[in-house]
Backbone bond lengths (Angstrom), bond angles and torsions (degrees), N, CA, C in turn:
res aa  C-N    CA-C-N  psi(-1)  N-CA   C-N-CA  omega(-1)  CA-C   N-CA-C  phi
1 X - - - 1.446 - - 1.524 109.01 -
2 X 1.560 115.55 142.14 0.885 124.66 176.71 1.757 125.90 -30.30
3 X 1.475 145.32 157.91 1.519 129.36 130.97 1.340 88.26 -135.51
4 X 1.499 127.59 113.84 1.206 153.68 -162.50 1.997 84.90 -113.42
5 X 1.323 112.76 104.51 1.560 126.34 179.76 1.581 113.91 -108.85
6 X 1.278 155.00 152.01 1.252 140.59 129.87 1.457 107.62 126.66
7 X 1.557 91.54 179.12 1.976 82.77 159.48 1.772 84.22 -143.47
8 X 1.758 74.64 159.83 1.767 82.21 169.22 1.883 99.08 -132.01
9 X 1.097 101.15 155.55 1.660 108.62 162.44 1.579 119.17 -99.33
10 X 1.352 116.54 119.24 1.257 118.53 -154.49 1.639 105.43 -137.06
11 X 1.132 126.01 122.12 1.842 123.83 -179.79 1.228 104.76 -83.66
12 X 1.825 113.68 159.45 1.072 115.91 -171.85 1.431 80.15 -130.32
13 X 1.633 110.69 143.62 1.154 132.66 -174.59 1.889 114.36 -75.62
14 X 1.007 120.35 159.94 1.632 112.15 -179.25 1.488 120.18 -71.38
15 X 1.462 117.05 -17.30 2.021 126.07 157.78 2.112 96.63 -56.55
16 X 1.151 114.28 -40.11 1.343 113.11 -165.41 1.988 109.72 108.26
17 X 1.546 107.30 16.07 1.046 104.96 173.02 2.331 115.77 -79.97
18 X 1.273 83.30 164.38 1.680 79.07 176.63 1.540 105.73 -150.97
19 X 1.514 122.71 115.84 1.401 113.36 171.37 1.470 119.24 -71.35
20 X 1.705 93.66 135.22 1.866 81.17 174.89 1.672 105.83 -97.69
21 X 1.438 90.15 173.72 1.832 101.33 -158.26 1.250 87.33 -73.81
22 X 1.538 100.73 155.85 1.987 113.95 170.24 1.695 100.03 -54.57
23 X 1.128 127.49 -52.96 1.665 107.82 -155.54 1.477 107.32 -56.96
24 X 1.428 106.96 -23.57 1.861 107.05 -147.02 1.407 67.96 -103.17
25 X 1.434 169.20 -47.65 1.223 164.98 157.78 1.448 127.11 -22.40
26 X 1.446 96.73 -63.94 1.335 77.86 154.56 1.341 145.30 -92.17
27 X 1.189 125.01 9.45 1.689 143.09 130.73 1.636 104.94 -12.45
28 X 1.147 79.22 -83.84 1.946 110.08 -164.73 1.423 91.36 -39.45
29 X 1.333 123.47 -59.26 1.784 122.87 -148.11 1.413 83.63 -76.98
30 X 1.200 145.34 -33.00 1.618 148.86 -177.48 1.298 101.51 -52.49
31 X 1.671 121.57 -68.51 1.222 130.15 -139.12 1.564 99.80 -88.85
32 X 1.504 101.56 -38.64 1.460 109.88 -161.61 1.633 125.21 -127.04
33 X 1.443 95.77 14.99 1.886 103.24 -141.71 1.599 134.31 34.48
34 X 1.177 102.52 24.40 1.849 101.33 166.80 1.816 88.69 112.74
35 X 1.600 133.71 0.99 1.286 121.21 172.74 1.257 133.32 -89.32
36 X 1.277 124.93 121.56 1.389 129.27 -150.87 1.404 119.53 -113.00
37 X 1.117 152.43 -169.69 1.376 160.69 129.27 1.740 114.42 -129.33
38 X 1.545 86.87 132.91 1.675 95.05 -167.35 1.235 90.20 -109.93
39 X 1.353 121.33 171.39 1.257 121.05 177.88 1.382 129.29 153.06
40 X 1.667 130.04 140.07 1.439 118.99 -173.07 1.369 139.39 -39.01
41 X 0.941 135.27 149.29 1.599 135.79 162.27 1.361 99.10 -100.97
42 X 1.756 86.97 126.20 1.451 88.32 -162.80 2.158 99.94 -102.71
43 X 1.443 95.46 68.58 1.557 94.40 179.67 2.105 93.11 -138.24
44 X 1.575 93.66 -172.35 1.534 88.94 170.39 1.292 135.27 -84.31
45 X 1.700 105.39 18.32 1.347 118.46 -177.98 1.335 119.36 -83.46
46 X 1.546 116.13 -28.68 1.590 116.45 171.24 1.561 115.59 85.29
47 X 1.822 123.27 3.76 1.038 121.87 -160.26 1.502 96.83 -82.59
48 X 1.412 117.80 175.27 1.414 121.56 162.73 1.349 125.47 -98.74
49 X 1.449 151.15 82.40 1.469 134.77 146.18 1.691 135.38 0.50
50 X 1.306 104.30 121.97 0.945 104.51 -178.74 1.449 107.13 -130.52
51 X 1.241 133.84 134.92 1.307 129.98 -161.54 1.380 101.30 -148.62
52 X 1.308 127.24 150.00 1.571 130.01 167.89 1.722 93.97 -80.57
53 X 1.189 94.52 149.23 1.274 119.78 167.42 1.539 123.62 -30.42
54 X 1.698 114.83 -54.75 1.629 99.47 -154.49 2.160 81.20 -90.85
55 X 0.930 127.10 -1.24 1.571 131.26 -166.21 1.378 87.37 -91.27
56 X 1.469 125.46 -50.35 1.870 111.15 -162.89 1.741 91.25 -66.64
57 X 1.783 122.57 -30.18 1.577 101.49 -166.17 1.581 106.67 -60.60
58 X 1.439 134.20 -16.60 1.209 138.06 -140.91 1.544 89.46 -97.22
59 X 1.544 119.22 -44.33 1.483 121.78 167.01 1.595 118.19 -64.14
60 X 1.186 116.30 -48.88 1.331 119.84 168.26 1.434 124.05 -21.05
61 X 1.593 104.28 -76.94 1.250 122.78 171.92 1.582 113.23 -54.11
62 X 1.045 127.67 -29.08 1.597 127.15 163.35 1.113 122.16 -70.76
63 X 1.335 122.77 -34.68 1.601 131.78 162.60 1.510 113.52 -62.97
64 X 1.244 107.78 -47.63 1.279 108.64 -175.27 1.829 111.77 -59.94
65 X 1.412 111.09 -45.76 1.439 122.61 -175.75 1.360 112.90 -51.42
66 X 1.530 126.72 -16.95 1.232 129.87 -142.49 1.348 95.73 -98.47
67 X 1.564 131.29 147.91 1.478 143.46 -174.60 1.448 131.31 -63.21
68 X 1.509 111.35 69.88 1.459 122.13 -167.70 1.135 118.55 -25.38
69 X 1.499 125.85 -38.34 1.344 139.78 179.26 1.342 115.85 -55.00
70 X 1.534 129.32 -16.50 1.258 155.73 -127.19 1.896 91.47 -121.39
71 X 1.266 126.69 90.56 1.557 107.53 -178.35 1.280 105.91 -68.74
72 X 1.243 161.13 -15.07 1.551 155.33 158.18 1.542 104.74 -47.37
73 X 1.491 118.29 -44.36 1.531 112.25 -139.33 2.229 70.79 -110.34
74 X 0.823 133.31 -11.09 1.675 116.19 168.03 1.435 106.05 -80.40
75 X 1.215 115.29 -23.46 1.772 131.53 179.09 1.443 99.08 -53.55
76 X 1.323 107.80 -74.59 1.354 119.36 -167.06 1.362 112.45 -77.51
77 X 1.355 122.27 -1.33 1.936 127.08 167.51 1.463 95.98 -103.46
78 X 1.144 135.93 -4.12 1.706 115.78 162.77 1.474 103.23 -101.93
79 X 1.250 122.02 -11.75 1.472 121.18 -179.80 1.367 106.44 -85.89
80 X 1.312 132.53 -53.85 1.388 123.93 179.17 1.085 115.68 -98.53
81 X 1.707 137.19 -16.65 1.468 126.83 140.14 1.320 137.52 -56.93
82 X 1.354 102.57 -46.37 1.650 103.59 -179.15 1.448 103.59 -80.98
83 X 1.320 139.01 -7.02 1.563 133.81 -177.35 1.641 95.91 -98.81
84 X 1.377 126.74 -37.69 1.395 98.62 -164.77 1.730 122.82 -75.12
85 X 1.402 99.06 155.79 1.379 114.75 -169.63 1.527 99.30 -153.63
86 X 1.638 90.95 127.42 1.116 123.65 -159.51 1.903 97.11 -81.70
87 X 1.109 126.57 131.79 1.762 140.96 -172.13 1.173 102.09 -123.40
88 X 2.176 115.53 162.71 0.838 92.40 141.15 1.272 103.55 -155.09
89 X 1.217 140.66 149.43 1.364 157.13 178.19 1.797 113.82 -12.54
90 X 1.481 117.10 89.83 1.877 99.85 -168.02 2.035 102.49 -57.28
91 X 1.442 94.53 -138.38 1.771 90.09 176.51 1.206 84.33 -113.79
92 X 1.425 137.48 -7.52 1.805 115.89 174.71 1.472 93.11 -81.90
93 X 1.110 151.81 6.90 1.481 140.04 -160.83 1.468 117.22 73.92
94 X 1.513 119.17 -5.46 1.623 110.28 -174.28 1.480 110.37 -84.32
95 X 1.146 123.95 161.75 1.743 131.28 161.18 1.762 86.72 -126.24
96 X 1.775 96.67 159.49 1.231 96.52 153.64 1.211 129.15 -108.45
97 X 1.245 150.39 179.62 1.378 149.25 -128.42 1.593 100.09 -154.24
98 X 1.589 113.30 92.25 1.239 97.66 179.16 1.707 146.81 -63.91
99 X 1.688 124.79 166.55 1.652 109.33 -145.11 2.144 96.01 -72.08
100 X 1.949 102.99 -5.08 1.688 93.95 -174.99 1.258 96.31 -69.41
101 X 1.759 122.91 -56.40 1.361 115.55 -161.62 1.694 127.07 -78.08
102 X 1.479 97.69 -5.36 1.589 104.38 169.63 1.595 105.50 -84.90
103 X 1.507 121.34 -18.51 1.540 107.43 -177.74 1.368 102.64 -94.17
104 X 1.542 108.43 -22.71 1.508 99.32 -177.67 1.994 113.22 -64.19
105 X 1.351 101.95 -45.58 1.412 101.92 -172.08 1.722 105.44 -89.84
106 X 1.285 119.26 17.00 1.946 129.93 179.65 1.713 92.09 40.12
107 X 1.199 120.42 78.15 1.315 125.52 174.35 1.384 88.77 -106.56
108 X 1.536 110.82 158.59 1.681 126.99 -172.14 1.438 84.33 -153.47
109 X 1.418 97.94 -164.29 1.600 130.92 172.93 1.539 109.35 -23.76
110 X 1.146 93.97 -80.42 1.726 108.84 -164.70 2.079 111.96 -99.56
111 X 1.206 86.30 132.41 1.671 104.14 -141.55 1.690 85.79 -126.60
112 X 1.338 111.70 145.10 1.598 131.25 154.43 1.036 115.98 -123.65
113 X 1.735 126.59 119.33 1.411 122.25 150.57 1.440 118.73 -101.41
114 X 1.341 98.59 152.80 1.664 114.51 -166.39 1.338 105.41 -137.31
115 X 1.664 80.37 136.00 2.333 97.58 172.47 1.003 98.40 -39.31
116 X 1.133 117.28 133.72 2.017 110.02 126.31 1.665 124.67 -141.83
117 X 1.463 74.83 69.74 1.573 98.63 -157.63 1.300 125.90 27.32
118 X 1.434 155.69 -78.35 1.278 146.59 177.73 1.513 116.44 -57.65
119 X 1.254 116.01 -36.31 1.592 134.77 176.79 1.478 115.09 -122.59
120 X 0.962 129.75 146.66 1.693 146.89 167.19 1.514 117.73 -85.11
121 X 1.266 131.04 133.05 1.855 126.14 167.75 1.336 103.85 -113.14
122 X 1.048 101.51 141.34 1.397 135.45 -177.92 1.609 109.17 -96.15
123 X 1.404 118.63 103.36 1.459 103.10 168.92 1.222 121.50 -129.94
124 X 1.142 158.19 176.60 1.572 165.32 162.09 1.627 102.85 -56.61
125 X 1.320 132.13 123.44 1.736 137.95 -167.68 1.465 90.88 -44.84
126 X 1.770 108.09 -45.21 2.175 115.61 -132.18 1.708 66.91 -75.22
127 X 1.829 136.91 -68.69 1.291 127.67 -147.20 1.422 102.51 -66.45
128 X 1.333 128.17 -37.11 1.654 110.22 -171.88 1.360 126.72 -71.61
129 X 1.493 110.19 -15.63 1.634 122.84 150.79 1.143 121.11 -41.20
130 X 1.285 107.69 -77.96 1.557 135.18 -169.30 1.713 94.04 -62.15
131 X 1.249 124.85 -36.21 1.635 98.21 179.12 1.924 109.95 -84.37
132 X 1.648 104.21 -18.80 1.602 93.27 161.41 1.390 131.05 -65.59
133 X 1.118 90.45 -14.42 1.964 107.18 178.73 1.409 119.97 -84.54
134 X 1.723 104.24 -25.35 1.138 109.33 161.49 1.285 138.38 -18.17
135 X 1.407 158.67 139.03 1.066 138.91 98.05 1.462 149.90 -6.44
136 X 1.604 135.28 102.25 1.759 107.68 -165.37 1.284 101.93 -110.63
137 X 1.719 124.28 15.68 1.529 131.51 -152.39 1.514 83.97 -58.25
138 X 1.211 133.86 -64.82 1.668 138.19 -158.20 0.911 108.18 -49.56
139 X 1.659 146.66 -24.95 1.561 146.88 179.21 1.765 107.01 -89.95
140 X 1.321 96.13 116.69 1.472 122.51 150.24 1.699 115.58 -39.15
141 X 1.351 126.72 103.42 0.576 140.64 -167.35 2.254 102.19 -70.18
142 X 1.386 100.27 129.72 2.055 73.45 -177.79 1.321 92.86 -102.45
143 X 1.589 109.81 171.18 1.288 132.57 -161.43 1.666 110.30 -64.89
144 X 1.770 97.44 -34.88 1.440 88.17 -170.68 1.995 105.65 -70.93
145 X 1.032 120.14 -24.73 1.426 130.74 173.84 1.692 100.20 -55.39
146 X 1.506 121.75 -62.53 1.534 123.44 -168.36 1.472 103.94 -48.48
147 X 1.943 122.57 -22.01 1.691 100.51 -169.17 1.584 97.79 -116.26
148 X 1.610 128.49 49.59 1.035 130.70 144.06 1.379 118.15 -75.49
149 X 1.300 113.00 155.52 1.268 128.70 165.91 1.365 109.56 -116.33
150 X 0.987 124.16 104.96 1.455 143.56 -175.28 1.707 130.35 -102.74
């Protein structure tokens, strides 16, 4: 199983292609042979998901289970159902990145991907700044976070 660590800074070409880095590359061809799932984050961050293949079915099926009736949980099943699209690894390492999920997350030129251990996010350089610059004073810290040791 994946441990997807780090960030890298990575350009996206003017087709909307993006090479991924050898370490997180050769991961992928390990875990999954180069098969991916791209796809929304379904919060107000706008980033993109990136998941190997047999890991997005494991989300899938959890999305799917969730109570349609529920307008939060149809939110988050048109965001990561109706966005994902299945990729797959060329032999340079690039996929391309289609023009819904590059407008959805305003990705350009200069691109950051980031661990997150089982899955990777994909964000735009200018937004992943600006959300490190952020402020998080307004979030409630949860309990399971208070008994880290960090």
């Amino acid at each position: 199983m994946s441990n997807f660590l780090g960030s890298h800074a990575i350009n996206m070409d003017a087709k909307g292609r993006l090479a991924i880095p050898a370490r997180v590359r050769e991961e992928l061809q390990e875990e999954c042979g180069g098969r991916i799932v791209l796809t929304a984050n379904a919060d107000e961050e706008r980033c993109l998901l990136v998941y190997p293949e047999p890991v997005f079915e494991n989300v899938r099926t959890q999305v799917l289970a969730l109570p349609n009736m529920n307008k939060k949980a149809r939110r988050l099943q048109r965001l990561i159902l109706g966005h994902a699209t299945p990729l797959e690894l060329d032999s340079a390492g690039r996929v391309l990145v289609p023009p819904t999920l590059r407008s959805y997350a305003r990705l350009e030129k200069k691109l950051m991907l980031i661990g997150q251990g089982k899955k990777l996010e994909l964000w735009s350089e200018e937004r992943w700044f600006a959300w490190l610059d952020e402020s998080d004073d307004d979030d409630e810290m949860p309990p399971e976070m208070e008994a880290l040791s960090l």
